[in-house]
LUMKOL-819740 format. One record per residue (C-alpha): z, y, x. Coordinates in steps of 0.05 Angstrom, whole numbers, plus 5000, padded with zeros to 4 digits. Layout:
# residues N
ZYX/...
This chain:
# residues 249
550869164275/558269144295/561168534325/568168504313/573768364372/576467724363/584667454378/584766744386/591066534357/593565804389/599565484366/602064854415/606564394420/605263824483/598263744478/596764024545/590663644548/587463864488/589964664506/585964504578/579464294536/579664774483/580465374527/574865154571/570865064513/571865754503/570266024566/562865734560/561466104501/554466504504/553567154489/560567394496/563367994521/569967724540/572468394548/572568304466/576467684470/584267504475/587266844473/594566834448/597266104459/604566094421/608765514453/613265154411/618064864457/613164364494/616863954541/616164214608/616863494646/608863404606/606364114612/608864304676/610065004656/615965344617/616466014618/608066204646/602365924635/599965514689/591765604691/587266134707/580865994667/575166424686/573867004634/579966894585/585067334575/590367024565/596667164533/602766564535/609366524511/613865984505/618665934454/625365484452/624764894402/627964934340/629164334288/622764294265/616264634272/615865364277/609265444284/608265734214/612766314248/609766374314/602966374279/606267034247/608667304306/601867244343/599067694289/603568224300/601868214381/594568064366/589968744381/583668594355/580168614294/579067874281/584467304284/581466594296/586565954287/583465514339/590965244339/589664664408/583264494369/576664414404/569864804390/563964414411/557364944418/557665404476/554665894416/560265764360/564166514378/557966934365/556866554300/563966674277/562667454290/555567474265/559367214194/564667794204/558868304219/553468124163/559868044115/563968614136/564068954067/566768314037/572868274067/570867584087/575166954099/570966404140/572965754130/569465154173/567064474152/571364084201/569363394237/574262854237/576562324291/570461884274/564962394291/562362414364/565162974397/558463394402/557563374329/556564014297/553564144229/546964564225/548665344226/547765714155/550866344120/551666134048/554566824020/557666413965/564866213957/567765493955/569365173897/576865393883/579964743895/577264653963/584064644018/583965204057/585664984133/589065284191/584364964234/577765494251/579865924203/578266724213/579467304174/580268084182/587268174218/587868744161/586668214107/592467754141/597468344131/595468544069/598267894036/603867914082/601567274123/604366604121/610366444083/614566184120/619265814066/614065274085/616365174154/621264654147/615564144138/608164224154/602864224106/600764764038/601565414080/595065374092/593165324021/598365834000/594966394051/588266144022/590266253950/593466853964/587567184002/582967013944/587967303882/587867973933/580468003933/578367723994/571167323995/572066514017/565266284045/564965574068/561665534149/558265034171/557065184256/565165304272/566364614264/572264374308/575463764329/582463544324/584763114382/591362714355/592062224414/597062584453/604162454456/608762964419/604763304366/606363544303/601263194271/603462554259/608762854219/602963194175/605363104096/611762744122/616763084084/612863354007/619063863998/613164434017/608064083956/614064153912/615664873936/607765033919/608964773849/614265223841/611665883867/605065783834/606465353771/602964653754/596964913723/594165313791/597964743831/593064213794/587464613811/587464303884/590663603855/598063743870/602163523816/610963303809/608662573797/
């Protein structure tokens, strides 16, 4: 069986101290070549007075390759485009959007590329069953491969998603006309990845954990601004928009 290479794709923007505990988290994984693993952390513009760091990364963390660059802030969030631009420096066969997420199991990176393996004929897209804020941070739902995909209106997240780095070209990536506010890229890339052919199996055992506590992040400005929910209505129309409940009322 081939196990894929994996780029970890991170996207940050002053959350140091989730970046700190996500990367060790992946330093502790099991049964890991690391020689197969790079970590691409995008910077969008952190504030150097909370990072301490502006133009290199500041930590050496044991195994981890580690690939940084810092990027002036712009208006608004760029990550959608940095996200992009990671993909084009990324070398490896697998992209993983860990964004400053955390994984919990020290087992969770051979699980992702067992998936890739046993599915590699399916040109598969692996999105996890995520935790959320009230969940313990050791939770972790049971492993299972169910070779089946989602239901079609399930959201498609950034957040632990993996696919094929070949599969991320072929639909040309994010779209970026969704950059101006977060949210629906995600969904977009999802919908777009399934009308080019690409199999959507739900994962439970790549669960990850959001930390929203520190000062800075994009997050709180999740859904903010709906101009990207009314830009999904018009590239895709209201019936396929209604599909995952988005609608112009």
């Amino acid at each position: 069986m081939h196990y894929p290479t994996v780029s970890v794709i991170v996207t940050t923007y002053n959350r140091p101290r989730s970046l700190q505990r996500m990367l060790a988290c992946l330093a502790e994984q099991k049964h890991t070549n690391f020689d197969h693993l790079e970590v691409i952390i995008m910077d969008d513009g952190s504030d150097t007075t909370l990072t301490g760091h502006h133009d290199g990364f500041p930590l050496a963390v044991d195994y981890l390759t580690i690939d940084y660059r810092y990027y002036k802030r712009g208006p608004g969030p760029q990550l959608y485009s940095l996200k992009n631009k990671a993909v084009e420096i990324a070398n490896n066969e697998v992209l993983w959007l860990l964004d400053d997420d955390l994984i919990f199991d020290d087992h969770t990176l051979i699980l992702l590329r067992t998936h890739h393996a046993l599915l590699s004929d399916r040109r598969p897209v692996l999105i996890p069953h995520l935790s959320d804020n009230s969940e313990p941070h050791w939770f972790q739902h049971p492993f299972h491969i169910d070779p089946s995909p989602p239901e079609k209106t399930h959201w498609v997240s950034f957040a632990g998603l993996s696919l094929r780095k070949e599969d991320w070209l072929a639909v040309e990536g994010i779209d970026e006309n969704f950059d101006g506010a977060m949210g629906f890229a995600d969904l977009d890339l999802g919908h777009r990845l399934h009308k080019d052919g690409c199999f959507n199996v739900m994962v439970d055992g790549l669960t990850v954990h959001i930390d929203d506590e520190e000062t800075g992040s994009w997050r709180h400005q999740f859904l903010a601004n709906h101009k990207n929910g009314m830009y999904f209505l018009d590239k895709w129309g209201d019936e396929e928009a209604g599909l995952y409940g988005i609608t112009r009322d």
